[in-house]
C-alpha positions as MATLAB code, in Angstrom:
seq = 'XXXXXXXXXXXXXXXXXXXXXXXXXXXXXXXXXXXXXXXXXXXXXXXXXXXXXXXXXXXXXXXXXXXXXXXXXXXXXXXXXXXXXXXXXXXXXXXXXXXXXXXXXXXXXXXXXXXXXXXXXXXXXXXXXXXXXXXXXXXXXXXXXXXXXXXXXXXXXXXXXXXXXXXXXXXXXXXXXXXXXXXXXXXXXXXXXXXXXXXXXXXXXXXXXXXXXXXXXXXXXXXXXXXXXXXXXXX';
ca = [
      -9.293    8.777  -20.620;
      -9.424    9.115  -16.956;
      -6.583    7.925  -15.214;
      -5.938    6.561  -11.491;
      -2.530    7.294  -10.485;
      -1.779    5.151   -6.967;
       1.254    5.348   -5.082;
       2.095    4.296   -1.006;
       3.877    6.625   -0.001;
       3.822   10.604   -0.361;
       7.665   10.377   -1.690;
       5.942    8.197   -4.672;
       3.485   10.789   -5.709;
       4.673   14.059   -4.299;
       6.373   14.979   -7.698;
       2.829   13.815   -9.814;
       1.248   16.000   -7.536;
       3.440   19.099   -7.610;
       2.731   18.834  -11.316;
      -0.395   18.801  -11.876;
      -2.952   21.681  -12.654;
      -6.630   22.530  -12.501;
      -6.018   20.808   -8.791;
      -9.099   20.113   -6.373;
      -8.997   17.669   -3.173;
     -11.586   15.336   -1.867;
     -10.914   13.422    1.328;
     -11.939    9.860    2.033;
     -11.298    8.305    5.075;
      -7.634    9.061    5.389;
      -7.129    9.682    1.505;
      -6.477   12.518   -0.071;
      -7.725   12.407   -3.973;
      -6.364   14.812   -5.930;
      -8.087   15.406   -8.826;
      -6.928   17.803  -12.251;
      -4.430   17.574  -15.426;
      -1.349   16.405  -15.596;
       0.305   17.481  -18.785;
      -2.429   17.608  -20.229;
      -4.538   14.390  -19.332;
      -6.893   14.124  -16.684;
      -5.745   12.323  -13.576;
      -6.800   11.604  -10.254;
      -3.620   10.703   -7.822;
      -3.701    9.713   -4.331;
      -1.036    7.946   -1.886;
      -3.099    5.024   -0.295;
      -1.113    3.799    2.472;
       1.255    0.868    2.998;
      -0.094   -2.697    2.641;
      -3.051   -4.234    0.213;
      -6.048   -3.070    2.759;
      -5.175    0.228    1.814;
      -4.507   -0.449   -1.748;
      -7.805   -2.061   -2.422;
      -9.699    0.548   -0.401;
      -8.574    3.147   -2.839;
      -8.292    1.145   -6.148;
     -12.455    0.580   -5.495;
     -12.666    4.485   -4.326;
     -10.990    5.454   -8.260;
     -13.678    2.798   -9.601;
     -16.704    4.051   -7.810;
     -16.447    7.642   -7.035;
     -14.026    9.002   -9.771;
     -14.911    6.668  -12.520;
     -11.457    6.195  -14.169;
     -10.772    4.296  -16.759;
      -7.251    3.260  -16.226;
      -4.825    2.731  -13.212;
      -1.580    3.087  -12.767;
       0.065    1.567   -9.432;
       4.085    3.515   -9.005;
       6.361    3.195   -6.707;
       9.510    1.095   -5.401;
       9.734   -2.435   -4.792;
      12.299   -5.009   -4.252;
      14.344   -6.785   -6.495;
      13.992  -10.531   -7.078;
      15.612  -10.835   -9.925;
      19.605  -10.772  -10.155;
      19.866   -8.575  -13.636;
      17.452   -5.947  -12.077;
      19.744   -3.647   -9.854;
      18.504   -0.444   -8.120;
      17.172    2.100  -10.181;
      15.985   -0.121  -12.703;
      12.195   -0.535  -13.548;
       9.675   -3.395  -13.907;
       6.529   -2.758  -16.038;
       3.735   -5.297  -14.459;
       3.028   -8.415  -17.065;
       0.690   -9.936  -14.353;
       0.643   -9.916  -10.199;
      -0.340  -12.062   -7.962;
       0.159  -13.129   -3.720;
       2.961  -14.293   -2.704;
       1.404  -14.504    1.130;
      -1.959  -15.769    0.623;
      -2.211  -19.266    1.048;
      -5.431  -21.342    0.805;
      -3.596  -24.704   -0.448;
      -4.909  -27.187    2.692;
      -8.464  -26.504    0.936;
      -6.896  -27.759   -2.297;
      -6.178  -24.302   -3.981;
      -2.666  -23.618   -5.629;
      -1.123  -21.161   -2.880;
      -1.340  -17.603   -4.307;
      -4.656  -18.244   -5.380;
      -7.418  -15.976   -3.961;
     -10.936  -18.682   -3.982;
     -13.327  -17.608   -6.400;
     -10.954  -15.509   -8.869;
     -10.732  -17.393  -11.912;
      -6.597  -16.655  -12.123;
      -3.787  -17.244  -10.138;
      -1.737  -13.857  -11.141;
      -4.252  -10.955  -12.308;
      -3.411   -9.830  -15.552;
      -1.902   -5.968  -16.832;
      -3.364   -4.214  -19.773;
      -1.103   -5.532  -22.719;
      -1.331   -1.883  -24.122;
      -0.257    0.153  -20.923;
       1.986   -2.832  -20.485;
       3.713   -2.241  -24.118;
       3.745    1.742  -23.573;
       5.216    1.817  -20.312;
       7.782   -0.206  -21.307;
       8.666    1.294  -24.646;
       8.846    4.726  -22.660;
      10.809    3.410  -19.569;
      13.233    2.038  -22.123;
      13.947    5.121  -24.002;
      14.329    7.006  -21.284;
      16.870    4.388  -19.746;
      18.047    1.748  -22.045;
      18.498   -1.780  -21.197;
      17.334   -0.817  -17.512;
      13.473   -2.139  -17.642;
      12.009   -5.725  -17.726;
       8.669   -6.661  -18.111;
       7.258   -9.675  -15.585;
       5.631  -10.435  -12.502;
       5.073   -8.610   -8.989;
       4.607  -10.248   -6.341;
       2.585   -8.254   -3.586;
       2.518   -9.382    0.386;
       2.170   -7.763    3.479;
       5.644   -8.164    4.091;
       8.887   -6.147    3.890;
      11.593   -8.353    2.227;
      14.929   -8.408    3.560;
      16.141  -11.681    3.842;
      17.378  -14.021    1.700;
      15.242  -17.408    2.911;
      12.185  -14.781    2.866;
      13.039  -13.898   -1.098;
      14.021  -17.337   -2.393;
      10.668  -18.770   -1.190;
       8.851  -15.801   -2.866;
      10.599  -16.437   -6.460;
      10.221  -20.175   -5.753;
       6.360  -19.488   -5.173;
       5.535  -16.733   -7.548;
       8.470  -16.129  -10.512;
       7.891  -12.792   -9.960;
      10.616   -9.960  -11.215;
      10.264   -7.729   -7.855;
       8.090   -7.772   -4.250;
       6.422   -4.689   -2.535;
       3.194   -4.850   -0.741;
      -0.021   -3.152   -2.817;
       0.109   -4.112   -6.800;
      -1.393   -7.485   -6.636;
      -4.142   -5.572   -4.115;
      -4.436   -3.002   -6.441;
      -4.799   -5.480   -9.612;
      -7.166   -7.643   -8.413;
      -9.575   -4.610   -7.537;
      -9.024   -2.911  -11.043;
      -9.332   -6.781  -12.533;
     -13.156   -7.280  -10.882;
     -14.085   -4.259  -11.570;
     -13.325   -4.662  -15.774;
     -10.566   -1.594  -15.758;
      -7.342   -1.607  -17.273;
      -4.322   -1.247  -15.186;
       0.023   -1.573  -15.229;
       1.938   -1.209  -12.122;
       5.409    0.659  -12.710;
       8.061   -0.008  -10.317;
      11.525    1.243   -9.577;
      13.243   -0.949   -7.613;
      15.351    0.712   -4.489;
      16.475   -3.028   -2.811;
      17.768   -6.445   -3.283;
      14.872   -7.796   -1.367;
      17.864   -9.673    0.940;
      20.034   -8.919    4.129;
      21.296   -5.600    2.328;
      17.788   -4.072    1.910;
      17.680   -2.354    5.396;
      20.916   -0.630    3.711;
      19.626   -0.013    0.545;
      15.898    1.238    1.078;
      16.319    4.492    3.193;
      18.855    5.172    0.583;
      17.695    5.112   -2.278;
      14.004    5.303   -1.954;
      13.465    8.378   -3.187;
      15.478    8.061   -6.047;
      14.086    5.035   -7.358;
      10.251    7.143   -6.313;
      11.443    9.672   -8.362;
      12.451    7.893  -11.583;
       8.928    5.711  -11.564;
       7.261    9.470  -11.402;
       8.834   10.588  -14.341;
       8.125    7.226  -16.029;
       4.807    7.153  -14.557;
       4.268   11.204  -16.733;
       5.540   10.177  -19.429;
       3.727    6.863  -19.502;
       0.670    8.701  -19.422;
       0.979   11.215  -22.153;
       1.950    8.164  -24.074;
      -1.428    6.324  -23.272;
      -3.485   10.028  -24.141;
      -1.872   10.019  -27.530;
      -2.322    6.438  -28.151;
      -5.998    6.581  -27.467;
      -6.949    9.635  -29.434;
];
């Protein structure tokens, strides 16, 4: 197993980084890959950037040039769902747009032409090993559904109504559904892990600077444990 770690922002994969071993970094564009083991498994991790250009861009770079097998997608997000308050976690059942709209050409909105779903689908066994891991670490704190990815920062409530309305999604950020549909094409399994650190409403310009990098923390430490799970489980 070769695994893809992704996150946006350096405070969502400083702590990966810091502990890993056997390190060595390649630069692409404005990427740093760094490649080596983490606890043991072999890893490549690399913050991509904000927004799903920059998430695709580096889901295809971990495809073609590193060859991994799996990726993971960590990192915060906003809630959408009442029952998930900050600090909890969402393990990825599917993701899909919530901005992408081709529906005056007769396509459902969300729906990127020629994919053959709506919502790209997770890995059902990084899905169930995520979860069972998040759980025991926090009980009763994770849920399993959809993200719901757009190049938007959510902070109202009009904005985050229309978005659950559209998409049923659990939480909103702006790079898993990017990030799925690239690992999707390209036949590789993938979860995205997120912590959330808003509401997704009026409060989340209160709520985001702080607690960030506490909810980027816990999804690290989920994110290392999910993956020693996943070594074991494929051994």
């Amino acid at each position: 197993m070769k695994l893809g770690i992704i996150g946006a922002m350096d405070v969502e994969v400083a702590i990966l980084k810091e502990h890993m071993t056997e390190k060595s970094i390649e630069k692409i564009g404005k990427m740093e890959f760094c490649q080596g083991k983490l606890d043991g498994v072999d890893v490549v991790v690399v913050q991509c950037g904000v927004g799903k250009v920059h998430a695709a861009m580096c889901a295809q770079s971990l495809c073609d040039r590193y060859a991994v097998t799996h990726i993971v997608n960590t990192g915060v997000a906003g809630s959408l769902d009442a029952e998930l308050d900050i600090g909890d976690m969402v393990v990825s059942e599917d993701a899909m747009y919530h901005d992408f709209d081709c529906s005056y050409v007769g396509y459902p909105a969300g729906k990127v032409p020629g994919q053959d779903v709506i919502a790209f689908p997770a890995d059902e066994q990084m899905v169930k090993l995520a979860f069972a891991f998040s759980d025991a670490l926090k009980p009763g704190h994770t849920k399993i559904g959809r993200v719901a990815s757009g190049d938007q920062f959510v902070c109202s409530t009009q904005q985050k109504e229309k978005i659950v309305a559209l998409t049923g999604a659990k939480c909103t950020e702006m790079e898993g559904a990017a990030i799925a549909q690239v690992a999707y094409s390209n036949g590789v399994p993938f979860v995205i892990l997120r912590a959330i650190s808003d509401k997704a409403d009026h409060s989340a310009e209160m709520d985001y600077p702080t607690f960030e990098k506490m909810a980027a923390e816990q999804c690290a430490a989920v994110t290392e444990g999910f993956a020693k799970c996943m070594q074991k489980a494929l051994q």
